[in-house]
C-alpha positions as CSV (number, residue, x, y, z in Angstrom):
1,X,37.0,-16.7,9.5
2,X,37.3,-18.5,6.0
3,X,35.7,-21.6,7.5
4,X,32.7,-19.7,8.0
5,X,32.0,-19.8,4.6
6,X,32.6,-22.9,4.0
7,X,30.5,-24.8,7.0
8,X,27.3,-22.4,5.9
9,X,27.6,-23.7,2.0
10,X,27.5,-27.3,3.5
11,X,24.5,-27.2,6.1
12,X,22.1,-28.5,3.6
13,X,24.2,-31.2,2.8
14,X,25.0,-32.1,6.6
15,X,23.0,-35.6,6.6
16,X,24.6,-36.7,3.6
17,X,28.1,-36.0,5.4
18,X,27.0,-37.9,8.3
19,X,25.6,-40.6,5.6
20,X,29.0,-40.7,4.2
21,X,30.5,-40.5,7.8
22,X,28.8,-43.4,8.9
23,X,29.2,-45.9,6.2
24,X,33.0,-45.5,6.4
25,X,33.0,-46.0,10.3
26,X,31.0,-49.7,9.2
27,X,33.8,-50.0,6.8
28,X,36.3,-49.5,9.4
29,X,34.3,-51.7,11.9
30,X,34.5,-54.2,9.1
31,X,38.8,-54.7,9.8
32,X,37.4,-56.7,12.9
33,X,36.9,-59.4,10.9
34,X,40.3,-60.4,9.7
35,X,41.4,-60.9,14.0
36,X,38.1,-63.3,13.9
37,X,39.8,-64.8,11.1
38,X,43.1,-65.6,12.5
39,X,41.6,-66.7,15.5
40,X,39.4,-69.1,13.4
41,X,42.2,-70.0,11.5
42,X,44.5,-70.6,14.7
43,X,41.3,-72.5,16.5
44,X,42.0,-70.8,19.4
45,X,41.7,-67.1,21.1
46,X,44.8,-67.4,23.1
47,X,47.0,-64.4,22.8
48,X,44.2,-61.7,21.6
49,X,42.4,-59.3,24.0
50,X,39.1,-59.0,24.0
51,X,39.0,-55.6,25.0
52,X,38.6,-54.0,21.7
53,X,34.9,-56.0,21.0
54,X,33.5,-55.8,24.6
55,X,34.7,-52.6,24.9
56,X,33.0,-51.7,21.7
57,X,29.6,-52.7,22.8
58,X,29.3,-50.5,25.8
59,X,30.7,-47.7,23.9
60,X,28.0,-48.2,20.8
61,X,25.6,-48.3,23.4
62,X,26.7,-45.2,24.9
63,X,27.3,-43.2,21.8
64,X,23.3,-44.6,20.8
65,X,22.1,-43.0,24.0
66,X,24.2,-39.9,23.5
67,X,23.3,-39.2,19.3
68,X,19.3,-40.0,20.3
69,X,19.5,-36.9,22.6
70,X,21.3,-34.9,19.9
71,X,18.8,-36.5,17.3
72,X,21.3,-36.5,15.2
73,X,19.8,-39.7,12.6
74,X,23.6,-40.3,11.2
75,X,25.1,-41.2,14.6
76,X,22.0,-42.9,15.6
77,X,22.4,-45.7,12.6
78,X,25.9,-45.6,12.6
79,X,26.1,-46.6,16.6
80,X,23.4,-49.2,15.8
81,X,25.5,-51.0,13.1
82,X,29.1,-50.7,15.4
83,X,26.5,-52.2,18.2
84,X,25.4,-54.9,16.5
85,X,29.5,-55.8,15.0
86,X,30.8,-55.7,18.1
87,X,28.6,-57.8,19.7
88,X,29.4,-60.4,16.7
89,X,32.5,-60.2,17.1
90,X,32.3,-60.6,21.4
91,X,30.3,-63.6,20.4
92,X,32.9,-65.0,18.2
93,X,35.6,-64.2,20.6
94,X,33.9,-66.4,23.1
95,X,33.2,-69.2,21.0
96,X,36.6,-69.5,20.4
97,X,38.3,-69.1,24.2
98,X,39.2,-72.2,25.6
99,X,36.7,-73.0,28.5
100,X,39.7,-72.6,31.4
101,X,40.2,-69.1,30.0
102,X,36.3,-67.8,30.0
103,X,36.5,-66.6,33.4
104,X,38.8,-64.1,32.6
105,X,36.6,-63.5,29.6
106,X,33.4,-63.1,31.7
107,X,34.9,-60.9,34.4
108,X,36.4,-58.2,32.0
109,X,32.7,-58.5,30.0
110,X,31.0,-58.0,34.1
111,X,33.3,-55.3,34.9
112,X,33.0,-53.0,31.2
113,X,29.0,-53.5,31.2
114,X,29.0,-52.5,34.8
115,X,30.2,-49.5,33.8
116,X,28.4,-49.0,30.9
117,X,25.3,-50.0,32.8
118,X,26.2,-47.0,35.1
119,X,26.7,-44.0,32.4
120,X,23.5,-45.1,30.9
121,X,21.4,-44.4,33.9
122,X,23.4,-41.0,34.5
123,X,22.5,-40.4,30.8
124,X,19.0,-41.6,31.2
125,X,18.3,-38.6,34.3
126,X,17.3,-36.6,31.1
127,X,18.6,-34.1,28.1
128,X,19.5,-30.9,30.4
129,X,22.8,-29.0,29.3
130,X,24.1,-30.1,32.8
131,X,23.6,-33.9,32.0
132,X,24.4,-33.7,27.9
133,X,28.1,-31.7,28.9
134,X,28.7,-34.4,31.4
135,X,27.5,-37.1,29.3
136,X,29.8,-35.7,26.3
137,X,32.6,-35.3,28.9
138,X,32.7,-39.2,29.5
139,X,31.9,-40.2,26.1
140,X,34.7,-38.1,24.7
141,X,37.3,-39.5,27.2
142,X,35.9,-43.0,26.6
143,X,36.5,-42.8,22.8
144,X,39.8,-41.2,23.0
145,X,41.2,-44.0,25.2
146,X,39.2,-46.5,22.4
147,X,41.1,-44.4,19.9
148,X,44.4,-44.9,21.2
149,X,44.4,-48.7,21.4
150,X,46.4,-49.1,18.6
151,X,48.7,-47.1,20.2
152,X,49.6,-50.4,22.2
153,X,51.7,-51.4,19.4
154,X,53.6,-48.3,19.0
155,X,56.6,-49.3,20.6
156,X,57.2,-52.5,18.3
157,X,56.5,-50.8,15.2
158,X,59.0,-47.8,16.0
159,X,61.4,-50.7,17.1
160,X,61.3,-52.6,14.5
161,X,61.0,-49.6,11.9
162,X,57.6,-51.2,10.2
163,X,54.5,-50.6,9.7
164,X,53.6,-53.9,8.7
165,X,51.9,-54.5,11.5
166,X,49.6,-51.7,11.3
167,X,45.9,-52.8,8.8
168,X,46.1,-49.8,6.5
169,X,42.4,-50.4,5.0
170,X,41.2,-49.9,8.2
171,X,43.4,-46.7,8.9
172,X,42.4,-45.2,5.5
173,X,38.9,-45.8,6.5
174,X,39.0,-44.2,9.7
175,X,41.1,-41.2,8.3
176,X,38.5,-41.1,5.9
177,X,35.9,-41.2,8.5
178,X,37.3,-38.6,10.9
179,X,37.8,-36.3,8.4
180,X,33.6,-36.9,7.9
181,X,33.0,-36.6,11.0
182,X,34.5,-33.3,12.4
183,X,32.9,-31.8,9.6
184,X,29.3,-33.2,11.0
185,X,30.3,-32.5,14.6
186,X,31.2,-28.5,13.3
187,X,27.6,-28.6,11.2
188,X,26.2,-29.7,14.7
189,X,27.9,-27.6,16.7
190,X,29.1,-30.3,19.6
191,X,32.0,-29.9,21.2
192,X,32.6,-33.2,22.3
193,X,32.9,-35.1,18.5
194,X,35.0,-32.0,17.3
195,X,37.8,-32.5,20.0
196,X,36.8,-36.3,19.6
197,X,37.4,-36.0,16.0
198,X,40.7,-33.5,15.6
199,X,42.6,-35.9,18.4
200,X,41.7,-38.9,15.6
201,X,42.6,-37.5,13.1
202,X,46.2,-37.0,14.6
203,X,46.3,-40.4,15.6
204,X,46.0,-41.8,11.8
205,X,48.6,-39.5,10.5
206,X,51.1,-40.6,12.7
207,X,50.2,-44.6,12.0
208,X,50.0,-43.6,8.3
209,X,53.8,-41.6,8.0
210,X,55.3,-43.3,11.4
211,X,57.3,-45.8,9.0
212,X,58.0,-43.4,6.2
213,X,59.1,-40.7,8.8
214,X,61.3,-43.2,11.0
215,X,63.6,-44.4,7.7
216,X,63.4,-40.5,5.7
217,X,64.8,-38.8,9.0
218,X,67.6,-41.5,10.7
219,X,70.3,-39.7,8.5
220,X,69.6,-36.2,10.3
221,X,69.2,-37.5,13.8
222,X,71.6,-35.3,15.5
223,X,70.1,-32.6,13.5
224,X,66.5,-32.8,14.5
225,X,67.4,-32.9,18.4
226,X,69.8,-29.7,18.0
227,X,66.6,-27.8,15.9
228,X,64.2,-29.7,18.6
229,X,66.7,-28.0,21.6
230,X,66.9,-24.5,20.3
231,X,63.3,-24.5,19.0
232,X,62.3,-25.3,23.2
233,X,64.8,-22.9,25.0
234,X,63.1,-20.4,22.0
235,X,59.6,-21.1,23.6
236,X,60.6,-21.0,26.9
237,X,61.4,-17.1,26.4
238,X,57.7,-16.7,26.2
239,X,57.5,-16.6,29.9
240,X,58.8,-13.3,29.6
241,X,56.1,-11.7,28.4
242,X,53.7,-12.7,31.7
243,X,57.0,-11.8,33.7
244,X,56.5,-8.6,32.0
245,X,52.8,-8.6,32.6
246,X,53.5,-8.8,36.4
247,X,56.2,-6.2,36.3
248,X,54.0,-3.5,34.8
249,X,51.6,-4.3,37.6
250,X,54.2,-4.1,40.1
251,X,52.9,-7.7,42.0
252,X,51.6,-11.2,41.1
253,X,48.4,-10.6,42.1
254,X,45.8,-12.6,39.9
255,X,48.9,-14.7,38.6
256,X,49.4,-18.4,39.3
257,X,52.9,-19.4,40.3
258,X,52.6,-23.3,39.3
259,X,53.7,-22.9,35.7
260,X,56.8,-21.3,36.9
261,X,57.3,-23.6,39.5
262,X,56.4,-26.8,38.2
263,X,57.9,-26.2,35.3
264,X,61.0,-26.7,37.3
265,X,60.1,-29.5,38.8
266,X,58.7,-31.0,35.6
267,X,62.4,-29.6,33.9
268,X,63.6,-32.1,36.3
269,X,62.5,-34.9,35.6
270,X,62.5,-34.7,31.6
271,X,66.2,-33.8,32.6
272,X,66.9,-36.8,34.2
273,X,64.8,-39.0,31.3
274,X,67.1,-37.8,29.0
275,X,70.1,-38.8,30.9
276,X,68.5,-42.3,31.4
277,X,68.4,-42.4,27.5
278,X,71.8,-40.9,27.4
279,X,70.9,-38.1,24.9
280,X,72.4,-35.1,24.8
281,X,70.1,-33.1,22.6
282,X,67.8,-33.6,24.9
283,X,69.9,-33.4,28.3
284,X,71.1,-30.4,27.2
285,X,67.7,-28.5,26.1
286,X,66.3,-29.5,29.9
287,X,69.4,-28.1,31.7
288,X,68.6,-24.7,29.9
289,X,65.3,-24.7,29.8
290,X,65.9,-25.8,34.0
291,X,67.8,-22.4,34.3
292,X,65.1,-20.5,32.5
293,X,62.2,-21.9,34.7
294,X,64.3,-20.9,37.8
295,X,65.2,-17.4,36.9
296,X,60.8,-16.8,36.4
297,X,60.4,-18.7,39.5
298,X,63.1,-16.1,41.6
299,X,61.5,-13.7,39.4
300,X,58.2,-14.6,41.1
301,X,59.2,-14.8,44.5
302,X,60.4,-11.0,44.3
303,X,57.1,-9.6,43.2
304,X,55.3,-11.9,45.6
305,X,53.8,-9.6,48.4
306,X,54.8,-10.7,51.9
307,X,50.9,-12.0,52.5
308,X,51.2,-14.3,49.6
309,X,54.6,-16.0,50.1
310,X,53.3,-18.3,52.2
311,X,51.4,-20.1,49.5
312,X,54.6,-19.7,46.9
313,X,56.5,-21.7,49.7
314,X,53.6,-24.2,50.0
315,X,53.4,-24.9,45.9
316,X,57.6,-24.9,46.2
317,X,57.8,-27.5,48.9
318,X,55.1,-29.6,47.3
319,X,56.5,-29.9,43.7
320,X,60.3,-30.2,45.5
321,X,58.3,-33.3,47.3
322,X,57.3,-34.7,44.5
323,X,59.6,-33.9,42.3
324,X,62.6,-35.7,44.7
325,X,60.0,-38.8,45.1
326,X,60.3,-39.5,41.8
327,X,64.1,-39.1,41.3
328,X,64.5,-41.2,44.4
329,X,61.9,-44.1,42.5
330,X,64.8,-43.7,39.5
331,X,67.7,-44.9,41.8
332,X,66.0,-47.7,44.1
333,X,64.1,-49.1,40.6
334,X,65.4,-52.2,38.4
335,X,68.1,-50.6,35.9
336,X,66.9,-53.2,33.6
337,X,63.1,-51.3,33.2
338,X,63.9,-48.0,35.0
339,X,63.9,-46.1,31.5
340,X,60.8,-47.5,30.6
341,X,58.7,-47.2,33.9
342,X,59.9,-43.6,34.3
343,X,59.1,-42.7,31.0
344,X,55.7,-43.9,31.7
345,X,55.7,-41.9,34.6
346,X,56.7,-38.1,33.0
347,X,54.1,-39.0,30.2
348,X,51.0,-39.3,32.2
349,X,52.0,-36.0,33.8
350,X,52.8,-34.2,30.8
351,X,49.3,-35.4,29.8
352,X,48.2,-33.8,32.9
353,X,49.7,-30.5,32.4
354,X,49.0,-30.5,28.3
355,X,45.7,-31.3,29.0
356,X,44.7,-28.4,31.2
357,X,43.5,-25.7,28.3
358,X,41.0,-28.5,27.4
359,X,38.8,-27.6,30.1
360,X,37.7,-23.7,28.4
361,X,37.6,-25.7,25.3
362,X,33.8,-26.0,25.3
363,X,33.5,-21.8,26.9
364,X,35.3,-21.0,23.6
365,X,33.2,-22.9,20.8
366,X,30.1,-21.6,22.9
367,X,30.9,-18.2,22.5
368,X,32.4,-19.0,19.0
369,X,35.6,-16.4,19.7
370,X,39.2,-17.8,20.3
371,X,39.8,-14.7,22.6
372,X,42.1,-15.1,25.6
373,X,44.0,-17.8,23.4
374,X,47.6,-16.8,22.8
375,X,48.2,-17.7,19.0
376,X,52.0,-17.5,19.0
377,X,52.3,-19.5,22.0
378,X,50.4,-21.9,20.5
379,X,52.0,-21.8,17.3
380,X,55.5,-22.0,18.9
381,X,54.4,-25.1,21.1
382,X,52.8,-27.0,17.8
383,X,56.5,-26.7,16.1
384,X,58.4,-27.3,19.4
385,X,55.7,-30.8,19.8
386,X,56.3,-31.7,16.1
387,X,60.3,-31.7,16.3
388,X,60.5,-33.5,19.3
389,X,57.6,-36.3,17.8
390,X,59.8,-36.7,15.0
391,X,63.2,-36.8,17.2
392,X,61.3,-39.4,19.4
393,X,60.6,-41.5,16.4
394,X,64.5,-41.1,15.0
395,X,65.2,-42.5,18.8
396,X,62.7,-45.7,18.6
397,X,61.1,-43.9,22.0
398,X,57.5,-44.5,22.5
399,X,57.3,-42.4,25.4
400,X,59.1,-39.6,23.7
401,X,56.4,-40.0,20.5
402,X,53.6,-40.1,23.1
403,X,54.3,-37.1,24.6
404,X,54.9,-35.2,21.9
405,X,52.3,-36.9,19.6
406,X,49.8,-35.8,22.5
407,X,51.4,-32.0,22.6
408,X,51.1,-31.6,19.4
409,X,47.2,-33.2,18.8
410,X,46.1,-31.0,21.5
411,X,48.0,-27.7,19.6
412,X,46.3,-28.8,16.4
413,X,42.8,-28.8,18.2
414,X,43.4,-24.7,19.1
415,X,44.9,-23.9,16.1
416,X,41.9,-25.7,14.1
417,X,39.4,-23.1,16.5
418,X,41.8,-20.3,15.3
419,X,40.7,-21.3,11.8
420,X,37.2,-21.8,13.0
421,X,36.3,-18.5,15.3
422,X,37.1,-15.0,14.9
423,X,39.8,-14.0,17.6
424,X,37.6,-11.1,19.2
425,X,34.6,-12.0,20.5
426,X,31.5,-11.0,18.8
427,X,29.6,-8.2,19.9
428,X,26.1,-8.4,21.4
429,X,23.5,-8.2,19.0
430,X,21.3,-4.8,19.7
431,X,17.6,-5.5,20.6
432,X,14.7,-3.9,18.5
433,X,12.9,-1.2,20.0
């Protein structure tokens, strides 16, 4: 593809990159100082969490361990100078807690280096491709949830329709460094700081455009939902084409029946969210996309053979279980927080199900080919993610943005390996005689 190209012209330049990389993640690291500022300035550490500097050290400490197997000199400094600032800043946290709130200190500090403590004697078992994917695994999940700290404050700065609370040197640096970085991780060839990287990078767009999007778009709210609504019942006609796929074959052997039945159940419950919200653009898109995921589920059933109904029935009464456990949570909960606690709910498991293709990710930039991927549903989910991100905004709904900002990151990351691999695998290479 025409990345290609462009990665080979920059391999001899890949340790300046990382150079460059590196000094902007300091930068970044740098913003820590203006919290040790305040809290200076305010004599106390009452109200700030220390999470983000403790947190820090076991994950420089980790990510040290991690770039000295890849012997990769760029992360290797880099980790050693976001090391040594978050353990200045832990240090100056502590200074400044009151001594009846250093327990609380010390127990979070016991229970993160425990952990850390841990992953660095799994890491330290040695450098086989068993231990390094796992080790990447972790280390990726670890700095996406690091990542996503700031999204703690989402909610008040949709709410209040300002980013004033958001430090935009420190965003420009670590757009900046991203940016860096995924081209390092693509000179390297790792997985882990690619998807690491492309999930990062979606992050700092929506923190940079979140206020600009929120005030351009609140004149065309009832617009957005109705493109968001017939832009989702549009992707939900892609089913057809595996209902298709099973008809040609005359059964549903080799074909799962969970997206078709849980995406009822899940239906369901975004169906009820969005009468909790009382929106309509949103209540309506569910009810049709609800009678779309029924008629594949019938659909299903009637090219089931007799020997594998059983299980059909078992993944039916399971999501119906679950499904009527969490609509019975919605009428026993506290009106007052039941909007919030269930959005909380349908986010982590649209997570869950988003999630899923991540696991071939590292199968597909192994064998460099993007074959098996379906481009146009991809392409169809990015827009569908992206209208509903920016209707969630319009609505001041964190859950709504979460979901959606997460749909469309993980989009972005196959798209971006559309861009990066040819969509046929390469053939094997003939041996000399």
């Amino acid at each position: 593809m025409f990345t290609v190209p462009l990665l080979a012209g920059l391999e001899p330049h890949r340790e300046r990159i990382g150079q460059a990389a590196g000094l902007l993640t300091v930068a970044q690291y740098l913003a820590g100082w203006f919290i040790c500022s305040d809290i200076r300035r305010r004599g106390t550490s009452v109200g700030v969490s220390p999470l983000r500097f403790i947190g820090g050290c076991g994950l420089s400490i980790l990510q040290l361990q991690y770039s000295q197997k890849l012997q990769a000199p760029a992360l290797i400094w880099t980790s050693i100078f976001t090391l040594g600032f978050s353990l200045l800043y832990s240090l100056w946290f502590w200074w400044y807690t009151p001594p009846s709130g250093r327990s609380s200190f010390y127990r979070l500090t016991t229970a993160l280096m425990t952990v850390t403590a841990g992953l660095y004697a799994y890491g330290a078992q040695g450098d086989s491709p068993e231990v390094m994917y796992r080790l990447g695994m972790v280390l990726t999940v670890l700095a996406l949830a690091f990542i996503a700290l700031p999204l703690i404050q989402l909610r008040s700065i949709i709410r209040a329709k300002s980013s004033a609370g958001l430090p935009l040197p420190a965003i420009i640096a670590s757009t900046g460094a991203t940016v860096l970085w995924l081209l390092y991780g693509l000179l390297i060839n790792n997985t882990f700081i690619v998807v690491q990287k492309i999930i990062a990078m979606g992050l700092c767009t929506v923190q940079l455009s979140m206020e600009a999007i929120s005030e351009a778009l609140q004149p065309y709210k009832e617009q957005v939902g109705m493109a968001a609504g017939i832009l989702t019942v549009g992707q939900m006609f892609s089913g057809c084409f595996v209902c298709n796929d099973i008809r040609k074959k005359g059964t549903t052997d080799g074909f799962s029946a969970m997206p078709f039945v849980g995406g009822c159940g899940l239906t369901v419950l975004f169906l009820q969210h969005g009468m909790l919200m009382n929106d309509s653009a949103m209540t309506n898109a569910n009810l049709v996309g609800l009678t779309i995921s029924l008629a594949y589920a019938i659909f299903f059933l009637l090219y089931t053979p007799p020997t594998g109904r059983t299980s059909y029935w078992r993944q039916v009464g399971g999501t119906l279980l679950f499904t009527l456990t969490l609509l019975g949570y919605v009428k026993v909960e506290n009106p007052s927080v039941v909007e919030d606690r269930f959005g909380m709910i349908i986010t982590v498991l649209m997570l869950c199900l988003i999630g899923q293709p991540l696991l071939g990710l590292p199968d597909i930039i192994r064998r460099k080919s993007t074959e098996g991927l379906p481009f146009a549903m991809i392409l169809s989910g990015t827009i569908v993610g992206l209208s509903w991100l920016l209707y969630g905004v319009i609505l001041n709904n964190v859950f709504v943005v979460l979901q959606n900002l997460a749909a469309v990151t993980l989009s972005g990351i196959q798209l971006a390996l559309f861009a990066i691999y040819p969509s046929k695998a390469a053939p094997p290479s003939k041996k000399r005689e």
